[in-house]
C-alpha positions in Angstrom: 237.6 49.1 63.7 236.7 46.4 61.3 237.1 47.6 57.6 234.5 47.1 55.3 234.8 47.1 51.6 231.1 47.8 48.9 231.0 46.1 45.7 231.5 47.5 42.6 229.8 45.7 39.7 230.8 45.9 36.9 230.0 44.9 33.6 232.9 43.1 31.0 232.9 44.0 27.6 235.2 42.2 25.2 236.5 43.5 22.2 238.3 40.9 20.7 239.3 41.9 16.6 241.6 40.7 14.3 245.1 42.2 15.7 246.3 43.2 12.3 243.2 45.3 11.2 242.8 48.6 12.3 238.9 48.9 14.1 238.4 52.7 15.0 234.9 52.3 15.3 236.1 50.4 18.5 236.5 53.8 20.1 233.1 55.1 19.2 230.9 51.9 20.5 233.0 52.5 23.9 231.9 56.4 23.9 227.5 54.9 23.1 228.1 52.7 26.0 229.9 54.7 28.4 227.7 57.7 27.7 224.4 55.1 28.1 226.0 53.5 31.2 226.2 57.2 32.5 222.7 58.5 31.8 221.9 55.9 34.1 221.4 56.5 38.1 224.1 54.6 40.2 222.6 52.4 42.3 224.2 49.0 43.6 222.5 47.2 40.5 224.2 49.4 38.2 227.0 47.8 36.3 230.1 49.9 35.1 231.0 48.9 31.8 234.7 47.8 31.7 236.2 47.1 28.3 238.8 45.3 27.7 240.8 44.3 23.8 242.4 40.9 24.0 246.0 41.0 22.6 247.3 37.4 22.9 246.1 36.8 19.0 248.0 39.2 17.6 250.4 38.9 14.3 251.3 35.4 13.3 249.4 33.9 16.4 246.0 35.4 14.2 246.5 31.5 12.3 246.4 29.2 14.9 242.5 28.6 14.3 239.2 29.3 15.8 239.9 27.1 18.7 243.2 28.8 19.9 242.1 31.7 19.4 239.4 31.0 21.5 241.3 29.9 24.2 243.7 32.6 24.7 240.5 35.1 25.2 239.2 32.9 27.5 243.0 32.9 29.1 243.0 36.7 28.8 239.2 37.1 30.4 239.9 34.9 33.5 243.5 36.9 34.0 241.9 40.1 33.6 238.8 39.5 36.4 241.3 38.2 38.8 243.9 41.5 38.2 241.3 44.0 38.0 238.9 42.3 41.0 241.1 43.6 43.8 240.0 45.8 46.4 240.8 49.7 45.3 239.2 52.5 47.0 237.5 50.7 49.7 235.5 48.8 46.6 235.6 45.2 45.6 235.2 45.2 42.1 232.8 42.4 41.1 232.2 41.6 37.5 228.7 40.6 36.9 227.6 41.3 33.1 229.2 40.5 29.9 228.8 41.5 26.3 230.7 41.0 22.9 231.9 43.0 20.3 234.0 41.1 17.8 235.6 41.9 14.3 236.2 40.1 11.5 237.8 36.7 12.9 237.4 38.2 16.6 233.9 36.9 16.2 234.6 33.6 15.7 237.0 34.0 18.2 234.7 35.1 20.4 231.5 32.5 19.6 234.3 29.8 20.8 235.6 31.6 23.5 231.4 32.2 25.3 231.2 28.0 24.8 234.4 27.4 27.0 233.0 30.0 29.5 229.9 27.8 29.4 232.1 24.8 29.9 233.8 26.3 32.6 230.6 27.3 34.3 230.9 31.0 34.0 228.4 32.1 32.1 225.0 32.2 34.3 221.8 30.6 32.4 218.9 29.0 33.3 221.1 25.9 33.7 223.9 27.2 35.2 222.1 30.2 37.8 225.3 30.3 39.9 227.5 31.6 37.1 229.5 34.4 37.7 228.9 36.6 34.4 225.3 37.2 33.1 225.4 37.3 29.2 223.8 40.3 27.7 225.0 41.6 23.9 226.7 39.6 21.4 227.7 41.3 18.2 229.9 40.7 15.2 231.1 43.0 12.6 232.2 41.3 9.3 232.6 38.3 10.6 232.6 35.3 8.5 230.4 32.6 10.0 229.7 30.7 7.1 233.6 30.8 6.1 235.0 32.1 3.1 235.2 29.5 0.5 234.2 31.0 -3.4 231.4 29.1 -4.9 231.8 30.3 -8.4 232.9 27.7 -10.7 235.7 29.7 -11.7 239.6 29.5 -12.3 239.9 32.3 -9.7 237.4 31.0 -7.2 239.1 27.5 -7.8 242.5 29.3 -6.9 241.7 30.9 -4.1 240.1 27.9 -2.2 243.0 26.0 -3.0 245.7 28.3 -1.3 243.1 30.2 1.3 243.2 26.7 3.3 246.7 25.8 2.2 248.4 29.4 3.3 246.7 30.8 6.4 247.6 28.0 8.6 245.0 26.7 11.1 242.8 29.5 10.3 242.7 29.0 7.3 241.5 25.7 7.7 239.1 26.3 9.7 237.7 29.6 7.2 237.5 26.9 4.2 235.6 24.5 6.3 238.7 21.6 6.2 237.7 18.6 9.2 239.3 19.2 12.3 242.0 16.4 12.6 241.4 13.8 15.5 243.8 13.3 18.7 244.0 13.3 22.7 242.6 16.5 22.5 239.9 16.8 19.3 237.5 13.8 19.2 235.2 15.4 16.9 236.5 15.6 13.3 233.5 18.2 12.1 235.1 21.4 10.4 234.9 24.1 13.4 232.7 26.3 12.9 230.2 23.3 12.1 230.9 22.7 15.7 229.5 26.2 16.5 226.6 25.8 14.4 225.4 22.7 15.7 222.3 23.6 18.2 222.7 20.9 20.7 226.7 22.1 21.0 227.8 24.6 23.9 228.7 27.1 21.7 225.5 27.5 20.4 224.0 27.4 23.5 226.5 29.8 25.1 225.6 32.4 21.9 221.8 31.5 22.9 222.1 33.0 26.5 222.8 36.3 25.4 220.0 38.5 25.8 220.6 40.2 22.5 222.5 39.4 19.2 223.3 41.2 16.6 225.9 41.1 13.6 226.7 43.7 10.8 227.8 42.9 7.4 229.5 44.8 4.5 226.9 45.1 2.0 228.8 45.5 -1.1 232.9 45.9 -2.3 234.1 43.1 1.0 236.1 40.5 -1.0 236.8 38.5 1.7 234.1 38.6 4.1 231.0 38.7 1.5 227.5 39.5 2.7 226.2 35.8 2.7 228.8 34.6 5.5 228.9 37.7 7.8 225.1 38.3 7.7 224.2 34.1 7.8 221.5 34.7 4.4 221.2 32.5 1.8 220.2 35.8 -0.5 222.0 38.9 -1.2 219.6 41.5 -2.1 222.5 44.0 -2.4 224.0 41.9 -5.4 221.1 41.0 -6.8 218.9 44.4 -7.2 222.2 46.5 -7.7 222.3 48.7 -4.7 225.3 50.9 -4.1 223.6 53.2 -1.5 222.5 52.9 1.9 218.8 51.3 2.5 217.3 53.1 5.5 213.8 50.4 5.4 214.1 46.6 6.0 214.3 44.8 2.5 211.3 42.2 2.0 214.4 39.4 0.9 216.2 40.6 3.7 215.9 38.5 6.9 216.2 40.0 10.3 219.9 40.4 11.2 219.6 40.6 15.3 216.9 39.4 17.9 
C-alpha cells in the first residue's frame, strides 16, 4: 500500500526583536493570532500560524548592522522551513504565508531581511508568482526608520551623534546615517537605510508586497527611538500640543500610520 502524506500549510510569522530588550507583548500578539487563526474553519486553504523568534542577533552580534542582521534572519528563516517541513503525522508541512512583527532594531532587521527574500525569489508577487511565501502583515514597533541622529543644535545632541556612530559598531553606523563603505561585496556607498527607502530598491519593493503595514510608535518619554523616526512624520503632534494621555480619534496633523 502506497503511503500518502496531506499538506499542512502553514503560515510563518517572524518575530525578530532586539535580543537584549525584553518584548512581552510578543506573547500576547501570538495569543490574537492563534485565537483568530482558530475561529477560523480548517479547510486545506487554511494556514496555521507558526511563529518563530530569530536568535542569531543576540548580545554583541545586535552591532554588526542592518545588513548582517538581515542576513542571519534570512539564514535562520530558510534553516527553520527546511527543519520544520518534514513529514510528521502523515502531513507535509508546507509554509505558504508570511508576516512580520519586529521591535526596535528587529524592524530594520526585518525590512532588509524581506529584500533578500525577494532576491532570493521567495517572496511571491506579481513579479515573482512562483514564490514560495505570500507576504501578508508587516509591522514594526519602535522601530527607528529614519535613524536616530539629534537635530537640536545642542552640546548634548552634538555629543550624542558623535559617540552614537562612533560606539555601537556597525549599527551604529548605520542608525546615524554614516555611507556604507565600498568593497567586493557593497558597491553602493548610500547610508543603509537610504538603501531601504529608495522606491525602485528591493527592499522597498519587498515591504510593498505585503498586503498590510503597519508600525507603532512611542508617543512621548522614548529617548532613543523618538516619534518622528518610528512613526516616518515630519510632525509630532504629541510634542507639540502637549499630550501626556492616550488619543482614542485620529489627530488632523497626524498622518495615517498603516495601509
Amino acid at each position: 500500500m502506497a503511503f500518502r502524506s496531506t499538506k499542512q500549510l502553514d503560515h510563518l510569522m517572524l518575530l525578530p526583536n532586539l535580543a537584549n530588550t525584553t518584548f512581552p507583548d510578543y506573547g500576547e500578539i501570538l495569543g490574537i493570532w492563534n485565537a483568530s487563526s482558530n475561529r477560523l474553519k480548517p479547510s486545506i486553504h487554511q494556514a496555521r500560524v507558526v511563529s518563530t523568534v530569530p536568535k542569531s542577533n543576540k548580545g554583541f552580534a545586535s552591532y554588526d548592522g542592518v545588513k548582517i542582521g538581515g542576513m542571519r534572519i534570512v539564514e535562520e528563516i530558510e534553516e527553520f522551513i527546511k527543519v520544520n517541513s518534514q513529514p510528521s503525522n502523515g502531513k507535509q508541512k508546507v509554509y505558504t504565508k508570511i508576516s512580520v512583527v519586529g521591535y526596535s532594531l528587529g524592524g530594520l532587521w526585518s525590512r532588509y531581511a524581506i529584500g533578500l527574500l525577494l532576491q532570493k525569489g521567495l517572496l511571491k508577487t506579481p513579479d515573482n508568482p512562483d514564490g514560495k511565501l505570500e507576504p501578508v502583515a508587516f509591522t514594526t514597533f519602535a522601530s527607528p526608520h529614519a535613524g536616530t541622529s539629534f537635530h537640536q543644535n545642542t552640546l548634548r545632541s552634538n555629543v550624542s551623534n558623535a559617540l552614537g556612530k562612533t560606539m555601537l559598531g556597525q549599527s551604529g553606523m548605520d542608525l546615524f546615517l554614516q555611507p556604507v563603505t565600498i568593497d567586493e561585496n557593497n558597491k553602493d556607498p548610500r547610508p543603509v537605510l537610504e538603501q531601504l527607502a529608495d522606491p525602485n530598491g528591493v527592499f522597498y519593493k519587498a515591504l510593498a508586497a505585503f498586503k498590510h503595514r503597519m508600525l507603532f510608535s512611542n508617543t512621548i518619554n522614548d529617548r532613543t527611538v523618538p516619534f518622528y523616526t518610528s512613526y516616518l512624520s515630519v510632525k509630532d503632534p504629541f510634542k507639540q500640543h502637549g499630550y501626556t494621555h492616550v488619543v482614542h480619534k485620529p489627530h488632523p496633523d497626524l498622518d495615517a500610520g498603516s495601509d
